[in-house]
Each structure stands twice: as C-alpha cells, then as structure tokens.
C-alpha positions, 0 to 999 in steps of 0.5 A, spaced: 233 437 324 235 444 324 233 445 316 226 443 315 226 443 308 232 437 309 230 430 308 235 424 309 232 416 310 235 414 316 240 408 316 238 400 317 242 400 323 238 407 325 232 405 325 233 398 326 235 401 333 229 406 332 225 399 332 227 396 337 228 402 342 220 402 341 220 395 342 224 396 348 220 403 351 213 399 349 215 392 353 217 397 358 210 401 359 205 395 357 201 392 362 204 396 368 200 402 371 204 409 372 201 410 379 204 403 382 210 404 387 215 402 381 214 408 377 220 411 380 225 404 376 222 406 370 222 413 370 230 412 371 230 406 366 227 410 360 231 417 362 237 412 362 235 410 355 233 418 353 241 419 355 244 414 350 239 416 344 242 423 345 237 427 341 229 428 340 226 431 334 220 435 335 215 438 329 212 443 333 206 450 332 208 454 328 212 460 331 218 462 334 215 463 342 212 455 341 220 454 338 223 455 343 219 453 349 219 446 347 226 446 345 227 448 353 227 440 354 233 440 353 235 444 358 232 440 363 234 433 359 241 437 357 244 430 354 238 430 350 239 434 343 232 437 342 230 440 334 224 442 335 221 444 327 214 449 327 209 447 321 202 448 320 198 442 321 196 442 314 203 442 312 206 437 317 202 431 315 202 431 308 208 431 308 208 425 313 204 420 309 209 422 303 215 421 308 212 413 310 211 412 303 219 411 301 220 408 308 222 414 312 221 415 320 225 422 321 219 425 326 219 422 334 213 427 336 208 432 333 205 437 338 200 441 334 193 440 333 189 433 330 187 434 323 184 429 318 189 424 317 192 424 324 185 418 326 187 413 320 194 413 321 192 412 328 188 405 325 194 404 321 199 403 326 202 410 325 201 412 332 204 410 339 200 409 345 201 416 349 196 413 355 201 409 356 206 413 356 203 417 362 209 415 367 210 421 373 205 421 378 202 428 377 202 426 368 197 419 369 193 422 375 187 424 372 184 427 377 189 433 376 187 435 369 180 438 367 175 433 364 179 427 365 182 423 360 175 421 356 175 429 354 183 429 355 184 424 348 180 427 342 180 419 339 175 414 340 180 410 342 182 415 348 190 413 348 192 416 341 191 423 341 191 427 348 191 435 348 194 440 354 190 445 353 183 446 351 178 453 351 171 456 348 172 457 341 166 461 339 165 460 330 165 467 330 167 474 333 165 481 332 168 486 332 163 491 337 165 498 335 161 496 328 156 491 330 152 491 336 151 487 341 144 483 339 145 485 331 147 478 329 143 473 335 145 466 332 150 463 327 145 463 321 144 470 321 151 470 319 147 469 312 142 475 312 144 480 306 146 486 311 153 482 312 155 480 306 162 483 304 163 484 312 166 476 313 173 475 313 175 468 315 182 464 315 183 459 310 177 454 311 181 448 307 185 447 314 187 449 321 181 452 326 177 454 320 176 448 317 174 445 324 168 451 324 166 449 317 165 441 319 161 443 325 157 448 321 156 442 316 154 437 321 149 442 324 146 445 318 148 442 311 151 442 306 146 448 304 148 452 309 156 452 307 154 454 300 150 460 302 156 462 306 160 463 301 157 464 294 152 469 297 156 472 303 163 473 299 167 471 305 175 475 304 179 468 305 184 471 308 192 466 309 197 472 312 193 471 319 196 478 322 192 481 315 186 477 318 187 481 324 188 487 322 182 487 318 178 485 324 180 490 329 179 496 323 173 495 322 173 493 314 171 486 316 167 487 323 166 479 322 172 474 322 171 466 322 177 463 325 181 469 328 188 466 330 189 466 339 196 468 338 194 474 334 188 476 339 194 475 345 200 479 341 194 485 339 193 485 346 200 484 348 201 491 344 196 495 348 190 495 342 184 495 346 179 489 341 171 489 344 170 483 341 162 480 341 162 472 340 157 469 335 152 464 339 149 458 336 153 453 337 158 451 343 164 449 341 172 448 345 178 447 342 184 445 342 188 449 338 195 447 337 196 444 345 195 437 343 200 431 342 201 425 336 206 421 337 210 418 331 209 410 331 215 407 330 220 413 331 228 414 332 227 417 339 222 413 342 225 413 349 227 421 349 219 422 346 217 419 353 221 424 358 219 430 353 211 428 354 211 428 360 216 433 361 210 437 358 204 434 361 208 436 368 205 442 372 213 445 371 212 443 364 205 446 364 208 452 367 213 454 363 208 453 356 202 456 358 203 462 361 207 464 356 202 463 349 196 465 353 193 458 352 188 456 358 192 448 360 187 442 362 191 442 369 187 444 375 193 446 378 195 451 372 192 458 374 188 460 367 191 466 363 185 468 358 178 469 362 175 470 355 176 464 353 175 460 359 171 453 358 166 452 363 168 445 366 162 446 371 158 444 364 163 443 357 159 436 356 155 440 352 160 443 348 162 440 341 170 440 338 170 439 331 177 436 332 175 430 335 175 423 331 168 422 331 168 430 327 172 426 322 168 424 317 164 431 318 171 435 316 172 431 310 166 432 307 166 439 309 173 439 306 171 437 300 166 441 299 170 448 300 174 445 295 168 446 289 167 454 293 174 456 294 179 456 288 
C-alpha cells in the first residue's frame, strides 16, 4: 500500500483467499503450544505459506525511522513485500471502522499503541489471536520478557493486545531551569493559581495525553479535569516539535504528554534538558511498541512471520535501540535510564492503556470534548 490515502476493496477471490489463508494459519496454531518440539514444522509451514502470499501490509508509528525499521522484514523475508504506512493511532482506527463498514480488509497489522476502539473490536471478532501466534521459542518463552504475558498483554483477555516495550511515564515533567525541585510536590498542585498559563499539553482527545486524562479521571474526578482546563488554560499544542520547543525555553516549563521521540531527537542534537517528573501518580506506558493484528486480513501467514520476526532478540535489537524505547526482553540491553520501569515493583504502577482503562479514557474523552474546542 505505497499511497495511504488509496483506498481499493480487495477482489472476492483475494479475500476468499485472505479467509481461508486465516483459516488455514489459525487451524495450524490452535491447540498446539509454541515450545513443543514440533514448533520447527510449523514455523517452516507458515514461512512457506508467508512466501506464496508474497506481500504484508503494515500500518505502523508515525515517522520515517519507525517506517523504515519495520520495513526491514523484508530484508530478512525478501519474498515477502512489505508496505509499511505510519498513522497516528487516533487516525488509524477510525479509518478502520469506516473501511469494515463497506466490507474492506487492506490492513494485516497495526504496531502502535491501543486506543479506545482497539477492545471492542477485539470483542467483535476484529482481532486475531496473537498469543497464538507466539511460534519461535525465544517469542512464546515468557520468561524471557519482563512481567510476563499477564503484564505483556494489555486486554483482559491477555491474547489480543501485546506490547514490546514498556517504560515510566510520568503525567507531567518540568522544565528545572524554571521551576525547582520540590516547587510542585503532587499532581494536584498543578491546579495551584502560580501555574496557570504555564501548562503546555499534546492534544488531550488522543494518543499519550488522552491516556494521562483517563488516569487523572479515574483518580481524582471529573472535578479536576474541569479545573484543569478552565482555570489553568492549558496551551493545546498538535505540532509536537513546537510542544517541545516551548518546553525546553521555558515559555511553558510544565508540559503534559511531551512526545519520547522529541526528548530523544532534542538529546540526539546535543540540547541538554534538566527535566523534573511530577509525582502523584505512578504509570507506564506503551507508547507505540505495541501490536493488534487485523482479524480477517489479506496476509494472515506473512503477519505471523513478521510478529515474531519483531518479538524476536534480533528483531528487538534491531528496533529498539534505534527509537530509544526500553523493550519487554530480559535480553535487550535499556537504552533510556530515565524512563527506566522498575520491574523489581511495576505491579504498582497504572497504564491508561490498558482495556480495564477503557471506560475511564471514554468518559474522559467525551468530557475534553465540552473543554477543548
């Protein structure tokens, strides 16, 4: 799919084959576990089956780094033809949902983060079974990645929605050129009159802003948000770049949501940012390093190889490092100390982007709505 903004229904034939192809890939994983000593077979069967399909189509992060470091399967799968297309979560889905209505299936796989509309499509049938899909030895082992799969999947399920990566995401950070260590002790003082005007977030109706919303709801009310932004006047800031530029000059020292790919590329660039965490609330986050794959999809074969191609330690090596998020392996090295997740004690920390958030980030949603115009 080299043009995202084509849109062509796929033919009856092409997706009575797209069907049977799940069928046939779903017949082959059910009921067998990954580590048994036939997991050799089976990978060579659905590598043989990826090769006849010939192509994947992959809906990834925003971005040309993450573009092409997904796209790099096809190095190591040469017959398979990899499309990789970057959207913004709160694009992607929508544009799902609209697809499926006419009877359209052109995605095999999304790797990004689970908004709002990822766990009822789930319950509707519209995602596949990834768990299942766990075939090489050093992909199903769970002892190889941090917290398990209980902590790995982010459904109730726990099969749908894994993530690869996870690190500490605090609510809020602040800029400690302007504002002091110990000048805001707890989340609620964000509310204190000395801060307003000095708020700057990423828009708060999707993506890592709107999951810090649904966790303030949760814990604080709809009270709270409402002071937030009519008495604090938050600058809602899109262009993430100008979210970050504001942050780093101090014009506003307090930024909600501040993209990881911005703090990377400023530090890639040599600007030295003294940033302060804003306590309150412990949370991880996924960001963009997880997976939902499409159920049914034109590829099914092709998407198997290319999640465990990703899960892999050479697959996770080849990522990871390069968009400085911190992977779910044991046996990946962490590349940001500063948003390190203590594994020793992360049953204490929340994400907002988990299912059991869902109804949270939808209220929250719907109250930004009435806030944000």
């Amino acid at each position: 799919m080299t043009d995202s903004n084509k849109f062509w229904p796929l033919s009856r034939r092409d997706f009575a084959l797209g069907l049977a192809g799940t069928a046939a890939a779903t017949s082959l994983l059910r009921g067998v576990p990954a580590l048994a000593q036939d997991w050799k077979a089976r990978w060579d069967q659905v590598v043989a089956a990826a090769n006849k399909e010939g192509a994947l189509d992959v809906a990834g992060p925003s971005g040309r780094q993450w573009q092409q470091l997904l796209a790099d399967f096809g190095k190591e799968y040469p017959k398979i033809k990899t499309r990789v297309t970057p959207f913004d979560s709160r694009d992607f889905w929508p544009r799902i949902l609209k697809e499926r209505e006419v009877g359209k299936h052109l995605w095999d796989i999304r790797v990004g983060g689970a908004d709002t509309q990822v766990y009822p499509l789930a319950k509707d049938g519209g995602l596949a079974d990834v768990r299942a899909m766990f075939i090489l030895p050093e992909v199903a082992d769970e002892s190889n990645w941090y917290g398990g799969f209980d902590h790995m999947f982010l459904d109730n399920a726990k099969k749908y929605v894994p993530s690869f990566g996870a690190y500490e995401s605090p609510l809020a950070h602040t800029n400690k050129a302007f504002i002091k260590d110990g000048e805001i002790k707890d989340i609620k003082e964000l509310l204190l009159p000395k801060w307003k005007g000095k708020i700057a977030m990423a828009n708060p109706r999707g993506g890592s802003t709107a999951v810090s919303m649904a966790l303030l709801y949760k814990k604080f009310g709809a009270d709270f948000i409402r002071e937030l932004f009519t008495k604090q006047q938050p600058v809602v800031v899109k262009n993430s770049r100008q979210l970050m530029d504001w942050f780093v000059s101090g014009k506003y020292p307090i930024g909600i949501g501040l993209p990881n790919s911005q703090i990377v590329a400023y530090r890639k660039r040599g600007v030295k940012i003294d940033m302060g965490k804003v306590a309150g609330l412990d949370i991880w986050s996924v960001g963009v390093a997880g997976i939902q794959v499409l159920q049914p999809r034109p590829h099914p074969n092709a998407t198997i190889v290319f999640v465990n191609w990703l899960l892999s330690k050479k697959g996770q090596e080849h990522v990871m490092p390069k968009v400085r998020i911190n992977s779910r392996r044991k046996d990946i090295p962490v590349v940001d100390k500063h948003r390190e997740l203590d594994w020793k004690d992360y049953k204490g920390a929340v994400s907002g982007q988990t299912e059991e958030f869902t109804a949270a980030m939808l209220e929250a949603k719907n109250l930004i709505r009435t806030l944000v115009k």
